[in-house]
C-alpha atoms as an extended CHARMM CRD file, in Angstrom:
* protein
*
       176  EXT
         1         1  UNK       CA            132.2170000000      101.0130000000      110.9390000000  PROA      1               0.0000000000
         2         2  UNK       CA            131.6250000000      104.4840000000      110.5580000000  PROA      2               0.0000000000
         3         3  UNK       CA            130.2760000000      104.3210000000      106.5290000000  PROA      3               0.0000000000
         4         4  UNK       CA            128.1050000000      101.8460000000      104.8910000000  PROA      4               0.0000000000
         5         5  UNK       CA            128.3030000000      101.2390000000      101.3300000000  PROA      5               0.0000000000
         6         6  UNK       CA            125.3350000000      100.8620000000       99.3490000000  PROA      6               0.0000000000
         7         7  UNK       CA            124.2440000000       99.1980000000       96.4400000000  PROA      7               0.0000000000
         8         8  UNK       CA            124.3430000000      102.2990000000       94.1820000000  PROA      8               0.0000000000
         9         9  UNK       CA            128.1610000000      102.7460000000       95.3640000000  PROA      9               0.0000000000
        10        10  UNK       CA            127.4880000000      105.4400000000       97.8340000000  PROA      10              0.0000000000
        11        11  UNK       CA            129.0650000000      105.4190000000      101.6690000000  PROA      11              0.0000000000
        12        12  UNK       CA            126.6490000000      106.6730000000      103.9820000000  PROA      12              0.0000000000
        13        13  UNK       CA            127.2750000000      107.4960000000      107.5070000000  PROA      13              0.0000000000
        14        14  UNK       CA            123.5210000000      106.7530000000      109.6670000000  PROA      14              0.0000000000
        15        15  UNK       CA            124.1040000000      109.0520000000      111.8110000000  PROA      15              0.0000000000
        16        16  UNK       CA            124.2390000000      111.9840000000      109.6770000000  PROA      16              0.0000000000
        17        17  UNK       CA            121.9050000000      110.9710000000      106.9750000000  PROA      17              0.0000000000
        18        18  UNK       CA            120.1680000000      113.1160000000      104.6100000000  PROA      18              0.0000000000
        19        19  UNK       CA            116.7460000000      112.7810000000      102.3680000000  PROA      19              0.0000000000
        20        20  UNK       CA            119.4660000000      112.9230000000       99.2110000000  PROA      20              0.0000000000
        21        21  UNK       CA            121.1320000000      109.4130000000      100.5720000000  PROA      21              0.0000000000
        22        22  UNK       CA            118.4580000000      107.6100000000      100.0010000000  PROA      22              0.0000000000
        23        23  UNK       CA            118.1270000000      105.9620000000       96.6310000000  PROA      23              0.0000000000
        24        24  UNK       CA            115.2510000000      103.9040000000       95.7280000000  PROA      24              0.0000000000
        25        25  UNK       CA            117.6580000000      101.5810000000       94.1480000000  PROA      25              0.0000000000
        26        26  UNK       CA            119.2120000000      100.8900000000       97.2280000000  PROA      26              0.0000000000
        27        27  UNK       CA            116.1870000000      100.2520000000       98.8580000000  PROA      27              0.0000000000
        28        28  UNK       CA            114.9820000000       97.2810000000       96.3910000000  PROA      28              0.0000000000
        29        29  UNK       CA            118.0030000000       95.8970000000       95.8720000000  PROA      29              0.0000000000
        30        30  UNK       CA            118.9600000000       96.3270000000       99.4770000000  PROA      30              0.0000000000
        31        31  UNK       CA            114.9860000000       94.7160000000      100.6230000000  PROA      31              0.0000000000
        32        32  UNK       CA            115.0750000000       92.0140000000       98.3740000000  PROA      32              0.0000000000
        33        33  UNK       CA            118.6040000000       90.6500000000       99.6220000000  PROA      33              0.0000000000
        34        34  UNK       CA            117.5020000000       90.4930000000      103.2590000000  PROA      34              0.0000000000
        35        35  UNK       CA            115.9090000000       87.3470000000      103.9990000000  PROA      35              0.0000000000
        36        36  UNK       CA            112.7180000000       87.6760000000      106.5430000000  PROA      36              0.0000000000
        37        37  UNK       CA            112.8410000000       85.6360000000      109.9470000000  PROA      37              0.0000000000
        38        38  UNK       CA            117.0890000000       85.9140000000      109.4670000000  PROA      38              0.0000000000
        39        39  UNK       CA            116.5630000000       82.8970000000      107.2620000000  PROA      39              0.0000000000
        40        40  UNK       CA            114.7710000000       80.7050000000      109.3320000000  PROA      40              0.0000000000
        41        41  UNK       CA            112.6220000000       79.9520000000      106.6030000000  PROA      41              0.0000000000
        42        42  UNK       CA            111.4740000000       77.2210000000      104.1900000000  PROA      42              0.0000000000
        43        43  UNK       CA            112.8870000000       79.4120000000      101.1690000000  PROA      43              0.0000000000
        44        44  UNK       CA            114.5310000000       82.1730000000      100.7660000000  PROA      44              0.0000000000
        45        45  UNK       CA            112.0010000000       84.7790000000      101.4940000000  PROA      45              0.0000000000
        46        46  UNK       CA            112.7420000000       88.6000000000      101.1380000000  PROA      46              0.0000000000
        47        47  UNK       CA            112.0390000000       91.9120000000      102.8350000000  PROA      47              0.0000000000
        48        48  UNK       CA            111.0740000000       93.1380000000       99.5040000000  PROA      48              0.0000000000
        49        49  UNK       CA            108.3160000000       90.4200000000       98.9220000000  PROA      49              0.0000000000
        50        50  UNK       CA            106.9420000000       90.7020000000      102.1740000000  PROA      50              0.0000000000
        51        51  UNK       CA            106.5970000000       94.5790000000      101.6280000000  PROA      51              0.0000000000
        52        52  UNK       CA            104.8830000000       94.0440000000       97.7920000000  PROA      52              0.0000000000
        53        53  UNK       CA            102.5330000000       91.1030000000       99.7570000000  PROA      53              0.0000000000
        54        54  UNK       CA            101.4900000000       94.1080000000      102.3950000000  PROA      54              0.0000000000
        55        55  UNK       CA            101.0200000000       96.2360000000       99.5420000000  PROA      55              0.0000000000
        56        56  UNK       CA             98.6870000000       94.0340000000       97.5380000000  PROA      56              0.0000000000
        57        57  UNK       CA             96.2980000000       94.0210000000      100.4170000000  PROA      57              0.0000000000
        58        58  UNK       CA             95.5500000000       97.5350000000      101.2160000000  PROA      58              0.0000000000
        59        59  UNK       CA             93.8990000000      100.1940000000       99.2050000000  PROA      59              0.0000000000
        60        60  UNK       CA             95.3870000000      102.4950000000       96.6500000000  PROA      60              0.0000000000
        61        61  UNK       CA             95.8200000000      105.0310000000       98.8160000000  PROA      61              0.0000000000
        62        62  UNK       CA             98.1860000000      103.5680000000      101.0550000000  PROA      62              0.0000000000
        63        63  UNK       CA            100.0540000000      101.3520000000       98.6650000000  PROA      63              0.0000000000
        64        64  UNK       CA            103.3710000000      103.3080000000       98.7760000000  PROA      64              0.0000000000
        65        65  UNK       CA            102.9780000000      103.5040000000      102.6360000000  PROA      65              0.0000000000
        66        66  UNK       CA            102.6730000000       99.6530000000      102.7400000000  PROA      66              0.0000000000
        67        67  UNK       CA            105.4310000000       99.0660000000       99.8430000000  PROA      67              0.0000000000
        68        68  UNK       CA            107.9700000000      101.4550000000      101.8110000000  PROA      68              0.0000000000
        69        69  UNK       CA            107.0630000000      100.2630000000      105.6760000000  PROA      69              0.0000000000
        70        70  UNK       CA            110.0960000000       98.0670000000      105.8500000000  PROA      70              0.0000000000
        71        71  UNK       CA            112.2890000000      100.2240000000      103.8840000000  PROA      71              0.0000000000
        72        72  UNK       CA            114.5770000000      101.9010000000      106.6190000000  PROA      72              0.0000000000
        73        73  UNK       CA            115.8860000000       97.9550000000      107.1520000000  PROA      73              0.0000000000
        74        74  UNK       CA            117.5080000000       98.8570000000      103.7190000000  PROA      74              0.0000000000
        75        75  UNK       CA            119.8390000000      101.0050000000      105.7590000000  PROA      75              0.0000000000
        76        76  UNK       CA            119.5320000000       99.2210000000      109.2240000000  PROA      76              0.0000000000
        77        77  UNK       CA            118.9150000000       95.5470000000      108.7350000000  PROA      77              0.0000000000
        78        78  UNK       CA            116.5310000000       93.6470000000      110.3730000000  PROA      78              0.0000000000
        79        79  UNK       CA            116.3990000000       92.6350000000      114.1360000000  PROA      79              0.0000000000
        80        80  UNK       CA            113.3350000000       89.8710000000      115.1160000000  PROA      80              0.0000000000
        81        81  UNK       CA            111.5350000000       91.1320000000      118.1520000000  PROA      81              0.0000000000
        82        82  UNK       CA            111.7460000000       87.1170000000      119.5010000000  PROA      82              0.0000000000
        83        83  UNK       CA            115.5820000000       87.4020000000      119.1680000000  PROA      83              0.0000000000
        84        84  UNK       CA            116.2580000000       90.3210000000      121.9040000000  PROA      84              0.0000000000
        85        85  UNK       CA            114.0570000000       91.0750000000      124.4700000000  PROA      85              0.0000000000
        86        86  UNK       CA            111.3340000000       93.6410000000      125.0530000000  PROA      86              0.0000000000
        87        87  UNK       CA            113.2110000000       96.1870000000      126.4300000000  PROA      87              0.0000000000
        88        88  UNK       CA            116.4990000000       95.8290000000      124.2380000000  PROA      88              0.0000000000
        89        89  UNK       CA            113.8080000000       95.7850000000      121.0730000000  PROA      89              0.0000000000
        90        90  UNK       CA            112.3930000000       99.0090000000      121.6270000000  PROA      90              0.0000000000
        91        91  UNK       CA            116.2420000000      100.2630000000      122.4530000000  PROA      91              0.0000000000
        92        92  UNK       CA            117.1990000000       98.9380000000      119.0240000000  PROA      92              0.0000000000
        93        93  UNK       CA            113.7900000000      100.6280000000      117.6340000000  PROA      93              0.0000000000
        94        94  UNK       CA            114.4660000000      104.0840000000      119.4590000000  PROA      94              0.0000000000
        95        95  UNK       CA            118.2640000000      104.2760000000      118.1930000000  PROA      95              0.0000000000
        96        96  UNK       CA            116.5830000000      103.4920000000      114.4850000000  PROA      96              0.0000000000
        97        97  UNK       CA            114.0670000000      105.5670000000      114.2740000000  PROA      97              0.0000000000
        98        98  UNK       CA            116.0770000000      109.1490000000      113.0190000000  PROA      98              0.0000000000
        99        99  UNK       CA            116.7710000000      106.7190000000      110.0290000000  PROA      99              0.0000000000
       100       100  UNK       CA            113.1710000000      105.6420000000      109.7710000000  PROA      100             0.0000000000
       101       101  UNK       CA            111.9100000000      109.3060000000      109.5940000000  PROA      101             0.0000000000
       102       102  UNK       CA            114.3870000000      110.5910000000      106.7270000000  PROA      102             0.0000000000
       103       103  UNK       CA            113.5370000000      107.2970000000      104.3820000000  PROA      103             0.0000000000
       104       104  UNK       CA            109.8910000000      107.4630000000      105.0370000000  PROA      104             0.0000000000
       105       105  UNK       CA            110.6160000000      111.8920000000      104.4400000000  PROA      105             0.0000000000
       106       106  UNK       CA            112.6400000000      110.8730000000      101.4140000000  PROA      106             0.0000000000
       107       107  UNK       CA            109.2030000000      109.5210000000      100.0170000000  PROA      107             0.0000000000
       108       108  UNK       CA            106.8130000000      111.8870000000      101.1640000000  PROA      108             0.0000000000
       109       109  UNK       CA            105.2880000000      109.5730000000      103.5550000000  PROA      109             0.0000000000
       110       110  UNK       CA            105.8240000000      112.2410000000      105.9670000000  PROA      110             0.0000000000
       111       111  UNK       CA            106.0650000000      116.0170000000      105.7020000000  PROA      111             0.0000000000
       112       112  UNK       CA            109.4560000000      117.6570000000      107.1320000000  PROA      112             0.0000000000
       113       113  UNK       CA            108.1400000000      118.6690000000      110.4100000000  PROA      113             0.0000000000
       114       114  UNK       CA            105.9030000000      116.0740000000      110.7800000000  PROA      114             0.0000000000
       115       115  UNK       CA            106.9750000000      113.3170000000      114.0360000000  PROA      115             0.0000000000
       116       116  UNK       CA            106.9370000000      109.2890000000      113.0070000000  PROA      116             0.0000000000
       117       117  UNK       CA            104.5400000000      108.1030000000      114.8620000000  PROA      117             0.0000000000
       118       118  UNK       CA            104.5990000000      104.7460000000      113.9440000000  PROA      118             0.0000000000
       119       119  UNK       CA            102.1960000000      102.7300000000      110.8960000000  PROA      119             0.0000000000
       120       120  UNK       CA             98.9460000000      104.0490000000      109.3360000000  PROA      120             0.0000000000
       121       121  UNK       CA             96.1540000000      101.4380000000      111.0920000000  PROA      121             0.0000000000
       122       122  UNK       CA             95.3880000000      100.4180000000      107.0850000000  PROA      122             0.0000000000
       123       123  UNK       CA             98.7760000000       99.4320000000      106.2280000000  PROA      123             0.0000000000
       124       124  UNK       CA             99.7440000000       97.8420000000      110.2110000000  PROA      124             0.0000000000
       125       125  UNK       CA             96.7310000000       95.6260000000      109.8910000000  PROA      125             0.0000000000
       126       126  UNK       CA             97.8110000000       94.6940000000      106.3450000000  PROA      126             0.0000000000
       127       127  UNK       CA            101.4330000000       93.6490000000      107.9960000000  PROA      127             0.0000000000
       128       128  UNK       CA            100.1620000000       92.1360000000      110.9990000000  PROA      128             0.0000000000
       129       129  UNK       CA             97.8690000000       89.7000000000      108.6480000000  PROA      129             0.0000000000
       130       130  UNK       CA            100.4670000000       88.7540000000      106.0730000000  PROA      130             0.0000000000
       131       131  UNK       CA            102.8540000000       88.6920000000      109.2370000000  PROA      131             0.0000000000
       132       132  UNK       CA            100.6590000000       85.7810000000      110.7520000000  PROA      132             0.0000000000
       133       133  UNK       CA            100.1730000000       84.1820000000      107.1700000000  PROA      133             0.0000000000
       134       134  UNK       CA            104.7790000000       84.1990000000      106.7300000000  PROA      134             0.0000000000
       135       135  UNK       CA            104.9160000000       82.6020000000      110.2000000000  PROA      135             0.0000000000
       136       136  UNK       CA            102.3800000000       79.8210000000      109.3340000000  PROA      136             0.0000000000
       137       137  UNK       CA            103.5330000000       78.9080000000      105.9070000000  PROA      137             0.0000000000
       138       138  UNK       CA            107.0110000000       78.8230000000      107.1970000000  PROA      138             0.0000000000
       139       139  UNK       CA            106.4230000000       76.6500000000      110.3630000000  PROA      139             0.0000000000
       140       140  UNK       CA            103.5830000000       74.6170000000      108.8930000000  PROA      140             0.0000000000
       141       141  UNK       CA            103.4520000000       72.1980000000      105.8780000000  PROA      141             0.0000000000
       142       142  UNK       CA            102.1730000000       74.3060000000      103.0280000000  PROA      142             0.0000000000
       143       143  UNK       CA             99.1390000000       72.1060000000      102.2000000000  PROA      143             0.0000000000
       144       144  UNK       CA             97.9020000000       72.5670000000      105.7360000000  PROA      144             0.0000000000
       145       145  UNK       CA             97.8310000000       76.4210000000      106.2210000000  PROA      145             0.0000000000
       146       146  UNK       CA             94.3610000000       78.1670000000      106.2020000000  PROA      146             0.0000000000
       147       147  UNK       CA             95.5140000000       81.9020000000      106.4410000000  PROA      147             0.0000000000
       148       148  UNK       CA             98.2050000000       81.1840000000      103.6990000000  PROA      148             0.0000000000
       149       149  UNK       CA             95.7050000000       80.2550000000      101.0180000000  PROA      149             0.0000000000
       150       150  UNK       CA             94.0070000000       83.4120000000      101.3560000000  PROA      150             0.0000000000
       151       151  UNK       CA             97.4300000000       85.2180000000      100.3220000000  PROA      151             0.0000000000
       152       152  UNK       CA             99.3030000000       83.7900000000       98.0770000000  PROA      152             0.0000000000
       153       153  UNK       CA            102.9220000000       83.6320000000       99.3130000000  PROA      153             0.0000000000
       154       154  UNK       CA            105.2260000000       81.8020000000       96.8660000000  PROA      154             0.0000000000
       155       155  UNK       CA            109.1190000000       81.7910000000       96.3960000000  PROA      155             0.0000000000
       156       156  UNK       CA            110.6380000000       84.3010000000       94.6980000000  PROA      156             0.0000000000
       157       157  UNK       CA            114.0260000000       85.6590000000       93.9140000000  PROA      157             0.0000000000
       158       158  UNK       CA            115.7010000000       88.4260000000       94.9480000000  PROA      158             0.0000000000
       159       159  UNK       CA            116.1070000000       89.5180000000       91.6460000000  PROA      159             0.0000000000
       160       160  UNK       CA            112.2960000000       89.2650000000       90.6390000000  PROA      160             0.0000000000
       161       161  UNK       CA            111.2740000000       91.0650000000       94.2970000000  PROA      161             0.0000000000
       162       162  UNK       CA            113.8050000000       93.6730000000       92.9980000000  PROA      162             0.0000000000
       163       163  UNK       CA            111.8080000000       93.8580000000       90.2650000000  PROA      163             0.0000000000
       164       164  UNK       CA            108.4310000000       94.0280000000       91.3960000000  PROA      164             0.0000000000
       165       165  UNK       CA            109.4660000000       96.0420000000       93.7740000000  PROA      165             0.0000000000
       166       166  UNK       CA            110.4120000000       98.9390000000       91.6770000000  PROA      166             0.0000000000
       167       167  UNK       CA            107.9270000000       98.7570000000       89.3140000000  PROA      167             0.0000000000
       168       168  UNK       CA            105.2590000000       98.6790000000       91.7830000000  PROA      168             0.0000000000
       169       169  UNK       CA            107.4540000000      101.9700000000       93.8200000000  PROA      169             0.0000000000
       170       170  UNK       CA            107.2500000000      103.5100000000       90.2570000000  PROA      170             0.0000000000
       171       171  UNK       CA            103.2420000000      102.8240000000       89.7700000000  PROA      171             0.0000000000
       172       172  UNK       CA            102.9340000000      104.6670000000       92.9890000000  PROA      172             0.0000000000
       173       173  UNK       CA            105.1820000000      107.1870000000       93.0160000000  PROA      173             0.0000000000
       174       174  UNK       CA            105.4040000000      108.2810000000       89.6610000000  PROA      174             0.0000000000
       175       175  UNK       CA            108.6740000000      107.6190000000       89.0890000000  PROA      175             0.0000000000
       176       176  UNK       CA            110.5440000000      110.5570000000       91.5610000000  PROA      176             0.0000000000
């Protein structure tokens, strides 16, 4: 397929992507119709809630960082690391990541010269941690998690992570 069509009715070639491709919009409604662990889960658990879960945990500062971590999958999908091997995973991660840097530019989470050089420690530890909590509450009877009480993970829909996704992209970003 050389285009891919997005939510906002655009066709968008990933391999010659520009910072004007990227909608917001897209991302949201994009995030929040991708279901995390490809659906192994008990629920229907989006990209876009597990980004505003990562958010709620770190500091002001970094909120949009941690909102918008996931949000080149908008344009990409999502590959689990324990699908694919090491090696093949950081393949698939190398061939994504001229897509990565023109979302996270789009946002100004990084300047136009500026290199990706992977998470800010705040908002990786923040992922990492809600990361272990998703895994338990998903594999694990609900009543029985201990990391998954301290952050409250509960099902949503896509429409409400759409949501709560923009609204919280528009408390940090003012609304560009």
């Amino acid at each position: 397929m050389d285009s891919m069509p997005t939510y906002t009715g655009k066709l968008l070639n990933l391999d010659r992507l520009k910072l004007e491709d990227i909608d917001i919009k897209d991302v949201a409604h994009h995030l929040s119709n991708i279901c995390c662990f490809n659906g192994a889960c008990r629920w229907f658990y989006s990209v876009a809630q597990h980004s505003l879960t990562v958010a709620g945990l770190v500091g002001k500062e970094m909120r949009l960082w941690a909102l918008l971590h996931e949000a080149p999958k908008a344009y990409y999908g999502d590959v689990l690391a324990s699908q694919v091997d090491n090696h093949l995973y950081e393949e698939i991660r190398h061939a994504n990541r001229p897509v990565d840097v023109i979302v996270f530019r789009r946002f100004g989470l990084l300047e136009i010269d500026e290199p990706y050089l992977g998470l800010p420690p705040e908002v990786r530890k923040a992922n990492d941690k809600v990361r272990l909590a998703e895994e338990q509450l998903m594999s694990e009877p609900f009543i029985k998690v201990k990391v998954a009480k301290t952050i409250p993970i509960v099902p949503m829909t896509p429409e409400a992570a759409e949501h709560q996704f923009l609204d919280m992209y528009h408390r940090c970003y003012g609304g560009k």
